[in-house]
C-alpha positions in Angstrom: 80.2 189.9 138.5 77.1 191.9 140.2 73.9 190.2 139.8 71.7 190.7 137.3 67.5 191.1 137.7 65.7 188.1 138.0 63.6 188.9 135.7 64.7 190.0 132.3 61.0 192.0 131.9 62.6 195.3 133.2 65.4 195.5 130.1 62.8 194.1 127.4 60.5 197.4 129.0 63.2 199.5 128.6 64.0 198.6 124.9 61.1 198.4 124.0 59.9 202.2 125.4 63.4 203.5 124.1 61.8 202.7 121.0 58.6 204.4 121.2 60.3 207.2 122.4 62.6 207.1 119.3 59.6 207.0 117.0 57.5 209.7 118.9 60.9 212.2 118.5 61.6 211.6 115.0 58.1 210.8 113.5 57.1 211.7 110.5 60.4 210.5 109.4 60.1 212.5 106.1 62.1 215.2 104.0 65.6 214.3 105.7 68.0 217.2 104.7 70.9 218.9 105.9 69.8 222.1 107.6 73.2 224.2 106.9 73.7 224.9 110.7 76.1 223.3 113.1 75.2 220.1 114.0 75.0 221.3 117.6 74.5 224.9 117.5 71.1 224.0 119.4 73.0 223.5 122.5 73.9 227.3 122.6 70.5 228.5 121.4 68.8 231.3 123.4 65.4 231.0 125.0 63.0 230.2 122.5 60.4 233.3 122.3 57.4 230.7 122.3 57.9 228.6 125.2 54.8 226.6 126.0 55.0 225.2 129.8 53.0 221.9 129.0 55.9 221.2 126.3 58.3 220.8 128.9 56.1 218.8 131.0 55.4 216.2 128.4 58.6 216.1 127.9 59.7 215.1 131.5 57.0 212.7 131.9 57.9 210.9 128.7 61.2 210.6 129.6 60.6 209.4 133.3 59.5 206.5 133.2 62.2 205.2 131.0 64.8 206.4 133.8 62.7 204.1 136.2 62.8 200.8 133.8 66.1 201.3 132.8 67.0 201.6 136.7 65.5 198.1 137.3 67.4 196.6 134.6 70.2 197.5 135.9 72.5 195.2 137.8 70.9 194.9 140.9 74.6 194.2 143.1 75.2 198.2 142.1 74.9 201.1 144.4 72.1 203.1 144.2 74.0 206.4 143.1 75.5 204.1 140.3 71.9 203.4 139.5 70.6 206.8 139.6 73.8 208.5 137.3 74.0 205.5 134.9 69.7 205.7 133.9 69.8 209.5 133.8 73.2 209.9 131.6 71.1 206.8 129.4 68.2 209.0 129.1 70.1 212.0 128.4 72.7 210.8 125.9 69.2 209.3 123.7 67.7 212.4 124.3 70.8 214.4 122.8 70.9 211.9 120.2 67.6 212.6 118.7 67.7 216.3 119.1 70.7 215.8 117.4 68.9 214.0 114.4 65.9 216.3 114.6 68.4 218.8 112.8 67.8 216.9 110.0 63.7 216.8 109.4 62.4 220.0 108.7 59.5 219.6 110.7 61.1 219.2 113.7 63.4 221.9 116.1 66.3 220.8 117.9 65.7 222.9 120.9 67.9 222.1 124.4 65.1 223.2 126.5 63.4 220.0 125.4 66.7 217.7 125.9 67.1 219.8 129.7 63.1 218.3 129.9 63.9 215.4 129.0 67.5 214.7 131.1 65.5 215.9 133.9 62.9 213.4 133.7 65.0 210.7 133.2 66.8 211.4 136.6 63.6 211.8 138.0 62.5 208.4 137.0 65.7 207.5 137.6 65.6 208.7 141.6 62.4 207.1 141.7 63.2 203.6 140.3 66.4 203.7 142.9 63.9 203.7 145.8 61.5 201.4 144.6 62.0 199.7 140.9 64.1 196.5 142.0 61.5 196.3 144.9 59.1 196.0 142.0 61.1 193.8 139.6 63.2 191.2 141.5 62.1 187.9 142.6 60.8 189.1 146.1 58.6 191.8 144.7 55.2 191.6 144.0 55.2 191.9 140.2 57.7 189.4 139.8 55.4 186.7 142.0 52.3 188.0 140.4 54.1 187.0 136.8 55.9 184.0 137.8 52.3 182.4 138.7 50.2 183.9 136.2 52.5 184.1 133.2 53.9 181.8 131.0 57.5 181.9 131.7 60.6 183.4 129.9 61.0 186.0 126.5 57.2 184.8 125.4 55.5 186.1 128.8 57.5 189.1 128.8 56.8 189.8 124.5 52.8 188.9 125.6 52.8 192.0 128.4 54.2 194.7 126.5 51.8 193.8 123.2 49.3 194.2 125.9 50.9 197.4 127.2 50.8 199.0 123.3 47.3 197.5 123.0 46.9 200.1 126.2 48.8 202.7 124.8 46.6 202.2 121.2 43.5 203.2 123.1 44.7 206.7 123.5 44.3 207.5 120.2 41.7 209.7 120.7 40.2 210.2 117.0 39.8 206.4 116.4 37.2 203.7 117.1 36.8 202.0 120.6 39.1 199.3 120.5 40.0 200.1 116.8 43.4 198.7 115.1 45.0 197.6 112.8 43.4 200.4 110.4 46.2 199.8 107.5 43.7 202.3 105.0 44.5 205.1 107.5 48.3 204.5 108.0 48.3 204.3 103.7 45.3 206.7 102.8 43.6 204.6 101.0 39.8 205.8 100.2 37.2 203.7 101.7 35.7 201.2 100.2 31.8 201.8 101.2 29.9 205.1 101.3 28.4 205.7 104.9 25.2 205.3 105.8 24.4 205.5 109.8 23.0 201.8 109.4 25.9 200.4 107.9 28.5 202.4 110.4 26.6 200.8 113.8 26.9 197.2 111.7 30.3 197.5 111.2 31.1 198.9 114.3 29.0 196.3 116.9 31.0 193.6 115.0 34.9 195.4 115.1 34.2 196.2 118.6 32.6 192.7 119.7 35.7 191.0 117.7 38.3 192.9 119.3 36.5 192.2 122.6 37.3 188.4 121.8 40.1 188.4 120.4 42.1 190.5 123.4 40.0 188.4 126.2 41.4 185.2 124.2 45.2 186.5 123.9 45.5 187.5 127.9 43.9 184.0 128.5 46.9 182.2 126.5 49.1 184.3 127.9 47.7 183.2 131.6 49.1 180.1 133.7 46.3 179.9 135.3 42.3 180.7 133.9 41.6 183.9 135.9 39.0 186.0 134.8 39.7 189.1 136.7 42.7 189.9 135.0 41.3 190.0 131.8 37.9 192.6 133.6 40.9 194.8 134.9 42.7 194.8 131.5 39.4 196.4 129.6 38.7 199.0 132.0 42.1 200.4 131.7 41.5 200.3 128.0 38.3 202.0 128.6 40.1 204.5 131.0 42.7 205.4 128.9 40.1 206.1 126.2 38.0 208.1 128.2 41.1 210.2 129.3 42.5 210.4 125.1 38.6 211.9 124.2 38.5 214.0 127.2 41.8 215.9 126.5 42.2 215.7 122.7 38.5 215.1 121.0 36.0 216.4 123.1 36.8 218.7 125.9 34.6 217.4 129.3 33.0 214.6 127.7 35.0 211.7 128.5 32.5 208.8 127.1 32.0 210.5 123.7 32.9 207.4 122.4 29.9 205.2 123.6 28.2 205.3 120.4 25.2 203.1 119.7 27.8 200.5 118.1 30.3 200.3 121.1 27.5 199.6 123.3 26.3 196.9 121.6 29.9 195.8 120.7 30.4 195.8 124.2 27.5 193.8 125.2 27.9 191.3 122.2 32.0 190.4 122.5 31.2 190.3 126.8 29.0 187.6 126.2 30.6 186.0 123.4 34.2 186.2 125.7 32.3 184.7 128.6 30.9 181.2 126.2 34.6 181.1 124.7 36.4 181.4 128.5 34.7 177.9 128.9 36.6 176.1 125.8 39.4 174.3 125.5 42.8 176.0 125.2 43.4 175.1 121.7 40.5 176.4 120.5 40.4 179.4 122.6 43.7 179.6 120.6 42.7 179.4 117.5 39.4 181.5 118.2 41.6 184.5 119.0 43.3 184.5 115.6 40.0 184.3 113.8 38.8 187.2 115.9 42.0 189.4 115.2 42.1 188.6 111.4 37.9 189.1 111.7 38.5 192.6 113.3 41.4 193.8 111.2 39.0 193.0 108.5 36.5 195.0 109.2 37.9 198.2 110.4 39.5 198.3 106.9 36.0 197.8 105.2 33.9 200.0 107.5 32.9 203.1 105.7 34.5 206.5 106.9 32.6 208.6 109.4 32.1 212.1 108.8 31.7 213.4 112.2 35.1 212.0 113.3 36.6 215.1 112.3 34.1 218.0 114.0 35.6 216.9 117.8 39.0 217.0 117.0 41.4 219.7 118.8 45.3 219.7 119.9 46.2 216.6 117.5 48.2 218.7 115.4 50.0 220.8 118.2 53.7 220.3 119.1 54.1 216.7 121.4 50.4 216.5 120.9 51.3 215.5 116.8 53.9 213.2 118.3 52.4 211.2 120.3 48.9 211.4 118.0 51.3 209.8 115.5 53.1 207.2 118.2 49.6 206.0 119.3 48.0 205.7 115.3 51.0 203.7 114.6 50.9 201.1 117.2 47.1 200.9 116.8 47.7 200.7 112.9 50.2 198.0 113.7 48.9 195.5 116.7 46.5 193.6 115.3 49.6 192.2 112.9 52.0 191.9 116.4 49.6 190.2 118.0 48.7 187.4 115.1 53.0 187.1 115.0 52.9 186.5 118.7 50.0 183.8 119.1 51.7 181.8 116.1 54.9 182.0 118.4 52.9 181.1 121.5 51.7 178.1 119.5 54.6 177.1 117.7 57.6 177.9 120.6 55.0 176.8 123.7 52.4 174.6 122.4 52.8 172.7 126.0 50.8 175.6 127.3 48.2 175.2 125.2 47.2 171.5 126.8 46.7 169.9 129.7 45.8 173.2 131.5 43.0 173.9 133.6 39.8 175.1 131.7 37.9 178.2 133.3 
């Protein structure tokens, strides 16, 4: 039998962006009918009169880099053409599946330019991750070291980097708060329960955002072997990154730090500091302290009254891919907060030897 990876990160990565690229193609998931056409008649469909170019591009870079994870999960004994048709026929035979399905939800349309997008991305990631994805992966590339040493070991380190990948992908929701999740009133649209007043809104705000600050420092730190703090530095300013890039391109054309509102700032400033003082506690209660901070945040984005310039910046979000992945990234945001409490009670109850006898910061 051909080896298998070393690492079992590459097929949990390729599950678990399967699924996200499951949800972005079928979301809203609402008014499932028959259409009357043949299930497949898409396939012969004629070039639709309103192509839009950046369509097709979204498409292929959504679909790539599942052709370059699914490439590293493969067997790594294979030949690298086996590698390259296997990951692309995967990616194309899910991408015909759910334009398949699409024929069934009125709001979307089965359209074969978008499965040709997306079958060529996926050999594109595909042709990529031959050259360089078990490089990446195995147990002589530099990811696989860099985890091996800094991770806890096994199905928990591997569950703790992709909540931290969603927690990345959440901050490119570009019409919610810095650092914002778990916003269950917005996923069920529920009214808020306080009238806004700019006072109140900066309150509530300094305190979600310095929260969240915590509570993600705290949950990379018990994910960590050993207490590095640069990690955790490099973790927030791709969060800030991909933030600036969501507001940039979807809120507020050319003005990528639109969301450093008094309150962020001071959130900012406040969770820093607060991180910094909880870095130099013990692991159990750096532990615990993270749960509190989660449940504290969750809380208050839910209580915070609405604000009623959120909507004036908004453009694109309701546009083709654009309303996909504006619903992908408001459901894992909507969601995290919930993951993440699930996975520290794992991390204490499945790996509580991590959580003692380890160096302090």
């Amino acid at each position: 039998m051909p080896p298998r990876p070393a690492s079992s990160l590459p097929r949990n990565l390729a599950l678990a962006y399967a699924v996200l690229v499951i949800y972005a193609c079928l979301h809203p998931f609402a008014g499932w009918k028959a259409s009357g056409l043949p299930l497949f008649d898409f396939l012969v469909a004629p070039w639709p009169k309103y192509f839009q170019p950046i369509d097709a591009v979204l498409n292929m870079l959504g679909y790539l880099p599942l052709g370059f994870v699914t490439v590293a999960a493969l067997p790594r004994g294979w030949p690298r053409w086996r590698w390259v048709v296997v990951a692309a026929l995967l990616g194309a035979g899910l991408s015909f599946g759910l334009e398949t399905v699409q024929n069934l939800l009125p709001s979307r349309v089965s359209s074969n330019v978008d499965l040709g997008a997306n079958a060529a991305g996926a050999l594109a990631g595909a042709l990529l991750g031959a050259r360089w994805a078990h490089p990446l992966f195995d147990h002589r590339g530099g990811l696989h070291r860099w985890r091996a040493e800094r991770i806890v070991g096994g199905h928990t380190g591997d569950a703790g980097l992709i909540l931290l990948g969603l927690w990345l992908l959440a901050q490119l929701t570009p019409d919610g708060l810095l650092f914002g999740s778990g916003d269950l009133r917005g996923l069920l649209g529920l009214p808020a329960p306080l009238l806004f007043s700019p006072e109140r809104f900066i309150g509530f705000e300094t305190g979600l955002i310095a929260a969240s600050v915590l509570a993600l420092g705290l949950l990379a730190r018990c994910m960590m072997r050993v207490p590095r703090p640069w990690p955790v530095v490099v973790l927030f300013l791709l969060g800030l990154g991909a933030k600036s890039i969501a507001t940039s391109t979807f809120f507020v054309p050319g003005e990528p730090l639109a969301w450093l509102t008094p309150g962020a700032a001071r959130g900012l400033a406040l969770g820093s500091v607060l991180l910094a003082l909880a870095l130099l506690l013990p692991r159990v209660l750096q532990h615990a302290l993270a749960g509190s901070a989660l449940l504290a945040a969750t809380a208050l984005i839910n209580l915070m009254p609405e604000n009623p310039y959120l909507f004036l910046g908004r453009r694109l979000l309701n546009q083709g891919n654009f309303l996909n992945f504006h619903g992908l990234t408001q459901l894992v945001a909507s969601l995290w907060p919930f993951a993440a409490l699930a996975y520290l009670s794992a991390l204490g109850l499945w790996r509580g030897e991590h959580l003692a006898g380890e160096r302090r910061l």
